[in-house]
C-alpha positions as CSV (number, residue, x, y, z in Angstrom):
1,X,55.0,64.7,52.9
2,X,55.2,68.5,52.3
3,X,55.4,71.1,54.7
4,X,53.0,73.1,53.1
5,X,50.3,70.0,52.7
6,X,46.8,70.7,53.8
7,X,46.9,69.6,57.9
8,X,44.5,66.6,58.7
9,X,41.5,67.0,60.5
10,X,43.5,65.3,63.4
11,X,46.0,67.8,63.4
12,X,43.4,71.0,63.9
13,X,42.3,68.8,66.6
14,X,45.2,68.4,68.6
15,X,46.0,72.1,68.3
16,X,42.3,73.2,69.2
17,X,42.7,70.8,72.6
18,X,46.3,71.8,73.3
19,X,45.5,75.8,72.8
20,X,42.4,75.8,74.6
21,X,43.6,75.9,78.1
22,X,45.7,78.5,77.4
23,X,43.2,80.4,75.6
24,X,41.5,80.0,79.0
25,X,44.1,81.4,81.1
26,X,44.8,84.4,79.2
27,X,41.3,85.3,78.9
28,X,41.0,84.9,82.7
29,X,44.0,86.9,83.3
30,X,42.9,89.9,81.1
31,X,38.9,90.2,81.9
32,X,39.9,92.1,84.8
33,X,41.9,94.5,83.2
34,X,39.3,95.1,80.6
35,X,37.0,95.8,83.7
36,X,39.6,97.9,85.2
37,X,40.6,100.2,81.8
38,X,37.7,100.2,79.3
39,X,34.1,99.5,81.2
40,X,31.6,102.1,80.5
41,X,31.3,102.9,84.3
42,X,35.1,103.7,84.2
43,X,36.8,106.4,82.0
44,X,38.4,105.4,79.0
45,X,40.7,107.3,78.2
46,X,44.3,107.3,78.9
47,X,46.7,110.1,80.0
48,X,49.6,109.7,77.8
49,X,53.1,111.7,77.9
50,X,54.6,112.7,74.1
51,X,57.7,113.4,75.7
52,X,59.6,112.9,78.7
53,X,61.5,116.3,78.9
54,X,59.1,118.9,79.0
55,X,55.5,119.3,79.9
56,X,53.6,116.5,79.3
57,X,51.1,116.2,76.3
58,X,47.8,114.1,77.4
59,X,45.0,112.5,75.5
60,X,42.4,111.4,77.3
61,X,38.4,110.9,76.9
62,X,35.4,112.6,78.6
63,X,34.7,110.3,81.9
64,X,31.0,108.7,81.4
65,X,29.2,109.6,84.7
66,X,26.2,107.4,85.7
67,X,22.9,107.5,87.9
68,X,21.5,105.6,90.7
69,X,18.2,105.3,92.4
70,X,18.3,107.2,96.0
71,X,15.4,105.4,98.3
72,X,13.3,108.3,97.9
73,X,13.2,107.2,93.8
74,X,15.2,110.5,93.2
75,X,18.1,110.0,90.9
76,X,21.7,110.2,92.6
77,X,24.3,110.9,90.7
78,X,27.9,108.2,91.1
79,X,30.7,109.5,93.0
80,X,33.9,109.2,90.9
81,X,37.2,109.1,92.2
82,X,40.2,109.5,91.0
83,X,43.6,107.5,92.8
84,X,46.8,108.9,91.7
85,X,49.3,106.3,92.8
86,X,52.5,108.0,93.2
87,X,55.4,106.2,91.8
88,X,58.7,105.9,90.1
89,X,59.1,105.5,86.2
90,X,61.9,103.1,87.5
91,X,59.5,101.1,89.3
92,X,57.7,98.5,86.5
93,X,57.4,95.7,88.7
94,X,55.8,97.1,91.3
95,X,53.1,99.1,89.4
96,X,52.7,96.0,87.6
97,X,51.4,94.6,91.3
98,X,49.5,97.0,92.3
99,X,47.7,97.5,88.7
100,X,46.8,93.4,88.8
101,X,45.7,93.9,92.8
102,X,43.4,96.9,91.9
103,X,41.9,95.8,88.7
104,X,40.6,92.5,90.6
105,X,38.9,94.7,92.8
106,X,37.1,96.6,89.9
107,X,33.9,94.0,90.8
108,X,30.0,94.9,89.3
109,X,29.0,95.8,93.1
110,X,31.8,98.6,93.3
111,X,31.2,99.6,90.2
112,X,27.6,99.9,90.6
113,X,28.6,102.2,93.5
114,X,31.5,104.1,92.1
115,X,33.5,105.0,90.1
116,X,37.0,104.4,90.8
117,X,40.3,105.2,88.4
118,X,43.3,104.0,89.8
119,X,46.1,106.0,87.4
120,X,49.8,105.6,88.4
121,X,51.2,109.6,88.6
122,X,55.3,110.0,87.5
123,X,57.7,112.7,87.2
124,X,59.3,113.4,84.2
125,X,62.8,114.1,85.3
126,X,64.8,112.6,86.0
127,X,63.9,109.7,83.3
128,X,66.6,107.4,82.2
129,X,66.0,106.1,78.3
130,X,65.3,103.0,79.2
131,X,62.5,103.6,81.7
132,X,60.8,106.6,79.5
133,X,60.7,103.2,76.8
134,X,59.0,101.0,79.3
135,X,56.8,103.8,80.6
136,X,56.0,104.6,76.9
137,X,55.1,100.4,76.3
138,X,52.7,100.9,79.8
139,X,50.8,104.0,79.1
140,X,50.3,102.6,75.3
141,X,49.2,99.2,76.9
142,X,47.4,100.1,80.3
143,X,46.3,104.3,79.5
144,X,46.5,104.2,83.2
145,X,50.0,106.6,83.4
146,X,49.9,109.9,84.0
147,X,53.3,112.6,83.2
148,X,54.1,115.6,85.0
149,X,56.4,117.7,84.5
150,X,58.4,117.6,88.1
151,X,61.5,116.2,89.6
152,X,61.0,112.7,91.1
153,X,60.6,113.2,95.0
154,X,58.3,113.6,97.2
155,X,59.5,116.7,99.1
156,X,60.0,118.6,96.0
157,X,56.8,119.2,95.0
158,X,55.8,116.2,93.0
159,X,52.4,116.4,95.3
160,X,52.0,120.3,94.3
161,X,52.6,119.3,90.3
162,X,49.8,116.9,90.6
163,X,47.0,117.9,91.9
164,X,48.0,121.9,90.7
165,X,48.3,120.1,87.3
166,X,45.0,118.0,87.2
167,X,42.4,120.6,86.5
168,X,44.7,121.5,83.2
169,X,44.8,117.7,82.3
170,X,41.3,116.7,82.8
171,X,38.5,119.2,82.8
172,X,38.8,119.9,78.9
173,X,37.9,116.3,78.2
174,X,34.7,116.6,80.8
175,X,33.2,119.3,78.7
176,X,33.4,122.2,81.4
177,X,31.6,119.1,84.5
178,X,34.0,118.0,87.1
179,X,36.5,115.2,85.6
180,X,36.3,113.8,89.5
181,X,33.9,114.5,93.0
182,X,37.1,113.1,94.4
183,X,41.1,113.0,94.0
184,X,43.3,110.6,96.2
185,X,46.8,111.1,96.2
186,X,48.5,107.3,97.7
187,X,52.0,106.0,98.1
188,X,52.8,102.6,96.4
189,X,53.4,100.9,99.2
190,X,49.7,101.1,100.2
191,X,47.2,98.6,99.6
192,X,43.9,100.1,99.3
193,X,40.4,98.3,99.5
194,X,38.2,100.1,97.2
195,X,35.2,99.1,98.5
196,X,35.6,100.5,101.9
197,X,37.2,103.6,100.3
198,X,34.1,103.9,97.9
199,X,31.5,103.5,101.0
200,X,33.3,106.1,103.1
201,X,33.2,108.3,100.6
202,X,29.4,108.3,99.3
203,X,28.2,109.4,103.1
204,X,31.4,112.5,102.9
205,X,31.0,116.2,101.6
206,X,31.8,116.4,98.3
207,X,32.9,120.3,98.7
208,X,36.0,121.2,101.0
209,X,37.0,117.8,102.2
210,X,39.9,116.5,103.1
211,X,39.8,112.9,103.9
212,X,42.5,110.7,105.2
213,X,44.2,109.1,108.3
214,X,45.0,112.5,110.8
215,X,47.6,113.3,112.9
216,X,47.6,114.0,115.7
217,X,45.2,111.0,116.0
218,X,43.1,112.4,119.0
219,X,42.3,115.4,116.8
220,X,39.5,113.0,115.3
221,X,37.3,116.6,114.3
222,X,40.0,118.9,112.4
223,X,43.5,116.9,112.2
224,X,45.9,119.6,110.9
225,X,47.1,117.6,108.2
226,X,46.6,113.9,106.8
227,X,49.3,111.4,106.5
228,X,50.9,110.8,103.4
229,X,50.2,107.1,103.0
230,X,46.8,108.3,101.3
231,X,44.5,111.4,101.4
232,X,41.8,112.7,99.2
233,X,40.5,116.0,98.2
234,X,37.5,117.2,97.0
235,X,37.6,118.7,93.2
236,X,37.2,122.4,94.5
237,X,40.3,122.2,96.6
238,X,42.3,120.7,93.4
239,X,40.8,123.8,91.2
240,X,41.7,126.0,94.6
241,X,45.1,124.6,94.9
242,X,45.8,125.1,91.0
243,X,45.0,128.9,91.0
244,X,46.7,129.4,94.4
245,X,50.4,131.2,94.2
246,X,50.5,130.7,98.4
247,X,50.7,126.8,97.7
248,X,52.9,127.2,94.4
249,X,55.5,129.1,96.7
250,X,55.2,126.6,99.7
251,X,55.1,123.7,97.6
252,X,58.5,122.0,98.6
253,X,58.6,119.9,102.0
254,X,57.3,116.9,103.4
255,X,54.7,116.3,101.2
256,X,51.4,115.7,103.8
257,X,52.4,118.7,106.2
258,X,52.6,121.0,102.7
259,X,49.6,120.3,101.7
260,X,47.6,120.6,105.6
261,X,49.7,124.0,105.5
262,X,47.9,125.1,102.0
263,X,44.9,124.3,103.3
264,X,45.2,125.7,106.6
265,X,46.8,128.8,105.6
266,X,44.1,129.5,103.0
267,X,41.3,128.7,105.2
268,X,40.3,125.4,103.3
269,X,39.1,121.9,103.7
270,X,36.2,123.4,106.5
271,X,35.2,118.9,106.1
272,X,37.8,117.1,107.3
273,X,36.8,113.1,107.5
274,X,39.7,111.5,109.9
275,X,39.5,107.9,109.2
276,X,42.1,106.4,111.8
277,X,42.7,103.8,112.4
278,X,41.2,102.2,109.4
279,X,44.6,103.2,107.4
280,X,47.4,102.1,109.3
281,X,50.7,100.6,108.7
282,X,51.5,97.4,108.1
283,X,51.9,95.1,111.7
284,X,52.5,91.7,111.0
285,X,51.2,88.8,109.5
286,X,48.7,87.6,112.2
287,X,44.9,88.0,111.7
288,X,44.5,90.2,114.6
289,X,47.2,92.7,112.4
290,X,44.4,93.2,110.2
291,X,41.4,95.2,110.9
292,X,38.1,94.1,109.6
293,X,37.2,97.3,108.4
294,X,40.9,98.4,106.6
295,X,40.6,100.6,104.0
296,X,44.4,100.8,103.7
297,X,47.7,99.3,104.7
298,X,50.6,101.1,104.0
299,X,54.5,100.0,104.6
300,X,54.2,97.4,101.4
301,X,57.6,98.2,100.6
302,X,59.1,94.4,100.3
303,X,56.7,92.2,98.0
304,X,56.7,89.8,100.8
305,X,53.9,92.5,103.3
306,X,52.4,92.4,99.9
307,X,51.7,88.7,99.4
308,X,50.9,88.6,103.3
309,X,48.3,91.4,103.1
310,X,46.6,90.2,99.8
311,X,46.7,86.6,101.0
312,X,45.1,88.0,104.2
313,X,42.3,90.0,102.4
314,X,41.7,86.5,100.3
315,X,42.7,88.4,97.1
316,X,45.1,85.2,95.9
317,X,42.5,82.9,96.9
318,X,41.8,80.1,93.9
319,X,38.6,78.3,93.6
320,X,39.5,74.6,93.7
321,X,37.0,73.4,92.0
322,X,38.3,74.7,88.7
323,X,40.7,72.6,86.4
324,X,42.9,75.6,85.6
325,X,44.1,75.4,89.7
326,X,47.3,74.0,90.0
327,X,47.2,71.7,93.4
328,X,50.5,73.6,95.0
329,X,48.9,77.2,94.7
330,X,45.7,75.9,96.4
């Protein structure tokens, strides 16, 4: 019989049945990405680098900004939010992690609340070749990577290069509206619940806020400075901190005391929303090292607090009843 004989009807068969469960799989696999990148309560676009040795070129598209019903019938405009995840180009495993554990969380009840773009923020030097290919393949794949044009640590003034390079980046693509009500600037190693982060934010001030876990924790009123793990800013301080040359020349230092400095210094951030203890770090393994009402949990650094803490917050949880669950996961 030829190779290039017409297959039977048997044949197409066999190939439908034994495809289809993988056709299954893949599609649940990348529903929630499609959710996460390209749903019309989400922006679209993606914030691309041309080139890893200079300043960084972006493409992106105009965020689409929804309305709500208040209870008065008035119409209330979404908050947006933007979460720069700070990372290293080196990193693709673990942004890998944290893109599948935040896209799951992209549900239709946060998203009829928010909206919420989690983007993973990188300097550009240093950049070996191989990692400015693979950060090339994710920004082309995901549009969820965002290029600045800093040295890669913290204490350097990665944290002054993003936010001072956001209002560049974004508001051209908004047509002259804010790109974001909020920015959040959070380490990798935390795990944040977007829900919780979403309703905290609705009932905050969307001008001069600074939002995050303070220290000293008894200063719950007017922390000096948030803790690095994860803070947010309201889109005037980004847009103040961009045209500031006081923040510019203190921009190098421990990265959460800078930026309580700036603010301090220039008389800023008048809202200050101190949500300890709801962002801690990470404890242990036992349900009582959870709270019930975490918004984040940072100290993820080994996959293994990450497995714990997403297997705690019933994010790996597999319905049983499907045929695609494999007994041993259960």
């Amino acid at each position: 019989m030829s190779y290039l004989q017409k297959p039977s009807y048997y044949t197409i068969s066999l190939i439908v049945v034994l495809l289809l469960p993988f056709t299954i799989l893949c599609a649940s696999f990348l529903l929630p990405f499609s959710a996460y990148l390209r749903s019309p309560m989400i922006a679209a676009g993606a914030v691309v680098a041309s080139g890893c040795h200079g300043a960084a070129d972006v493409q992106e598209a105009a965020p689409v900004r929804a309305a709500t019903q208040d209870g008065g019938g008035g119409v209330r405009p979404e908050i947006s939010i933007l979460v720069g995840v700070h990372t290293m180009a080196k990193k693709h495993s673990r942004r890998h992690l944290v893109r599948m554990a935040y896209a799951l969380q992209q549900t239709p009840a946060l998203r009829a609340e928010a909206r919420v773009d989690v983007r993973f923020a990188l300097c550009a030097r240093p950049m070996l070749p191989e990692h400015r290919a693979f950060v090339s393949l994710e920004a082309r794949a995901y549009g969820d990577v965002m290029l600045f044009d800093c040295d890669e640590s913290p204490d350097k003034g990665k944290t002054y290069d993003y936010f001072a390079g956001l209002p560049a980046m974004l508001s051209a693509a908004a047509g002259g509206a804010r790109p974001y009500d909020y920015v959040m600037k959070v380490d990798d190693d935390t795990y944040l619940r977007l829900d919780a982060l979403a309703e905290t934010l609705r009932r905050s001030p969307r001008e001069d806020m600074y939002y995050g876990a303070g220290l000293p924790f008894l200063d719950r009123k007017s922390p000096p400075f948030m803790l690095g793990m994860g803070y947010v800013l309201s889109w005037d301080l980004v847009e103040w901190i961009a045209g500031s040359d006081m923040a510019k020349a203190l921009a190098i230092g421990a990265e959460d005391v800078t930026t309580g400095t700036w603010l301090n210094m220039g008389n800023k951030a008048k809202n200050r929303v101190n949500i300890f203890p709801r962002m801690y770090d990470f404890k242990g393994v036992k349900p009582e090292d959870f709270l019930e009402d975490t918004i984040g949990v940072h100290q993820l650094k080994q996959d293994l607090r990450w497995a714990q803490t997403l297997e705690h917050f019933n994010v790996t949880w597999l319905d049983p009843s499907s045929k695609m669950t494999n007994p041993l996961l259960s």
